[in-house]
DRENTORDREN-280744 format. One line per 10 residues: number of its first residue (from 1); their letters; for each residue x, y, z of C-alpha. Coordinates in steps of 0.05 Angstrom, whole numbers, padded with zeros to 5 digits, m for minus. Layout:
BEGIN
NUM	A	X/Y/Z | ...
//
This chain:
BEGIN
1	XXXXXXXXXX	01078/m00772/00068 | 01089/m00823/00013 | 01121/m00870/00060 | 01065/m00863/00117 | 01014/m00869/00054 | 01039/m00941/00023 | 01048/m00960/00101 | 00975/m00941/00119 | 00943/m00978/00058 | 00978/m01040/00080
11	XXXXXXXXXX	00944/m01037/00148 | 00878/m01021/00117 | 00884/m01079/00065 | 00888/m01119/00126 | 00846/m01086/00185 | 00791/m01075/00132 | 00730/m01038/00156 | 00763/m01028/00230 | 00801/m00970/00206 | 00774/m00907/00182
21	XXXXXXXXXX	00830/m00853/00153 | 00809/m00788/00141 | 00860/m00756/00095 | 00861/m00683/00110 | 00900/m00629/00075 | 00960/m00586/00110 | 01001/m00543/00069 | 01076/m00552/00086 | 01083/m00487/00046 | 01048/m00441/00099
31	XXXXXXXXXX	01079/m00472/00162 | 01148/m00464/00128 | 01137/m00391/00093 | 01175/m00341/00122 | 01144/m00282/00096 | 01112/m00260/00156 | 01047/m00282/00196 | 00995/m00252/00157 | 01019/m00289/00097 | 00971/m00341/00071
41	XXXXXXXXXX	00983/m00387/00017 | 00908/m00397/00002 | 00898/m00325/m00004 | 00960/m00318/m00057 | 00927/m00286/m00134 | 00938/m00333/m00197 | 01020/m00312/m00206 | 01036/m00344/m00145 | 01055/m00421/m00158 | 01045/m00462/m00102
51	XXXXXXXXXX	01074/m00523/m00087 | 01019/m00563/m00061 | 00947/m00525/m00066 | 00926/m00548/m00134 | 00946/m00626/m00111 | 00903/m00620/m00046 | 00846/m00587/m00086 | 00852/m00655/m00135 | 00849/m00700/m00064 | 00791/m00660/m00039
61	XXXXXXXXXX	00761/m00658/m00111 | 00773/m00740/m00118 | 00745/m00754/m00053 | 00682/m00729/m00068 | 00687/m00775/m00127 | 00694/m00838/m00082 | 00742/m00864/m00037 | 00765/m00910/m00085 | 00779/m00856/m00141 | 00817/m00813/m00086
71	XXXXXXXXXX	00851/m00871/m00065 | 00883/m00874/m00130 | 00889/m00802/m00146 | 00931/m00787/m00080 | 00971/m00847/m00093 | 00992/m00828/m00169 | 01009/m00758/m00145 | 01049/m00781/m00093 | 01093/m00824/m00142 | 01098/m00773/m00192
81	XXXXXXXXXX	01118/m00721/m00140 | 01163/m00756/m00095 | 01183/m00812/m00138 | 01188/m00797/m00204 | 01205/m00715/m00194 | 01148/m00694/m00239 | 01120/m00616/m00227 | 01049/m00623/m00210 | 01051/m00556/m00187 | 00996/m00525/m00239
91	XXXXXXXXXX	00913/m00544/m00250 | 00924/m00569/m00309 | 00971/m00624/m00278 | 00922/m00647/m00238 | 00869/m00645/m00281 | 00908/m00693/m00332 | 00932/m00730/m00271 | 00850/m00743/m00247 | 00843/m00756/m00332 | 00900/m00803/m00336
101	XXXXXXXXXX	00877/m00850/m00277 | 00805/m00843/m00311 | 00775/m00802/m00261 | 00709/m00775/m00296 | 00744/m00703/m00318 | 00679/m00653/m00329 | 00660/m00675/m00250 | 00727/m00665/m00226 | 00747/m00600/m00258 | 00674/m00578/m00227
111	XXXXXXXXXX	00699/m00600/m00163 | 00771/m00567/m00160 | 00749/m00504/m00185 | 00691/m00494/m00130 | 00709/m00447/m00075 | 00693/m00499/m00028 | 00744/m00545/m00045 | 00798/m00492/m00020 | 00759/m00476/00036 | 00758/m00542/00060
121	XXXXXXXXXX	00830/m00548/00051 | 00845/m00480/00095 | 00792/m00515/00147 | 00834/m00570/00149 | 00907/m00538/00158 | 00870/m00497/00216 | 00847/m00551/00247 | 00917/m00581/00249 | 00956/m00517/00270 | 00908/m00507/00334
131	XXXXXXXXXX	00926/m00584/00349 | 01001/m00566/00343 | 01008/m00603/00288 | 01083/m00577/00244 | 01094/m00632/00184 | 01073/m00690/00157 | 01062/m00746/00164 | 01020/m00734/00224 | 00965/m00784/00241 | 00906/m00755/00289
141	XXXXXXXXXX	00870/m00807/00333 | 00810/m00776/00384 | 00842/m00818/00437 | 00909/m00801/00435 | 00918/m00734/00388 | 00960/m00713/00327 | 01027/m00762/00323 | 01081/m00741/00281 | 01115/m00786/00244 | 01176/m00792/00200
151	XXXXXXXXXX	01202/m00863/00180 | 01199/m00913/00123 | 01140/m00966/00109 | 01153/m01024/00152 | 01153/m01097/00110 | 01086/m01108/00090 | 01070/m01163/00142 | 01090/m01125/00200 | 01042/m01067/00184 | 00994/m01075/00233
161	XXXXXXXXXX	01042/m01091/00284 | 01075/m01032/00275 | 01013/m00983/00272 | 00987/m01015/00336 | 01057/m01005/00372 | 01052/m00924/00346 | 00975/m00923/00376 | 00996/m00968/00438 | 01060/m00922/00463 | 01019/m00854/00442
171	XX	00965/m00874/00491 | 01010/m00890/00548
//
């Protein structure tokens, strides 16, 4: 996902206004559990750590703050997760994390403790499962439906380029 992340904000810097994303939570956790099909993450009590729900509530929870500010939150978390190996398992991670990046805190801890915010998450990972969708990163275009995709950012100035090859041979 971190890959597909820096990748996509390099053909955003440059397509501007002409593309929309839409991140949208799916927890890697539930499609991967094997402890049977009635097994939710989201519906786990308080001793159950899980690996990602508390970093999607932050996204939802910083999107509501602005693009901009969830820009940045899903961007730090990323780097601490994948890059640097920090656990961001817990609230309180990502409430420091939102704090850190000077997200305003009182709003934000309002945010990812309202039911909605995991609602919207279990919405989301719904949505993907009934569109087939297993892993990330997958991007979802109306046109041409949920692509999966597993690769490394391509050099800055061949962004574009590559995202309209992806679109181009997923519409054929």
């Amino acid at each position: 996902v971190r890959q597909a992340s820096l990748w996509l904000h390099d053909v955003k810097s440059e397509l501007g206004d002409r593309l929309k994303i839409n991140w949208r939570s799916f927890l890697l956790e539930q499609v991967n559990a094997d402890k049977g099909k009635t097994w939710k993450a989201w519906e786990q009590d308080d001793s159950y750590v899980s690996r990602g729900i508390w970093a999607l509530r932050g996204g939802v929870a910083s999107r509501l703050l602005g693009e901009k500010d969830h820009d940045i939150f899903k961007e730090t978390v990323m780097q601490l997760k994948h890059v640097e190996r920090q656990d961001i398992r817990s609230r309180q991670s990502v409430i420091d994390i939102a704090s850190d990046i000077g997200l305003d805190k009182r709003t934000f801890v309002k945010y990812i403790d309202e039911t909605t915010t995991l609602e919207s998450i279990v919405e989301d990972h719904k949505f993907a499962e009934s569109l087939g969708v297993f892993g990330t990163p997958t991007i979802f275009n109306q046109e041409v439906g949920p692509i999966f995709l597993k690769m490394f950012s391509p050099p800055k100035d061949e962004a574009v380029t590559v995202f309209d090859h992806i679109i181009g041979i997923s519409e054929n």
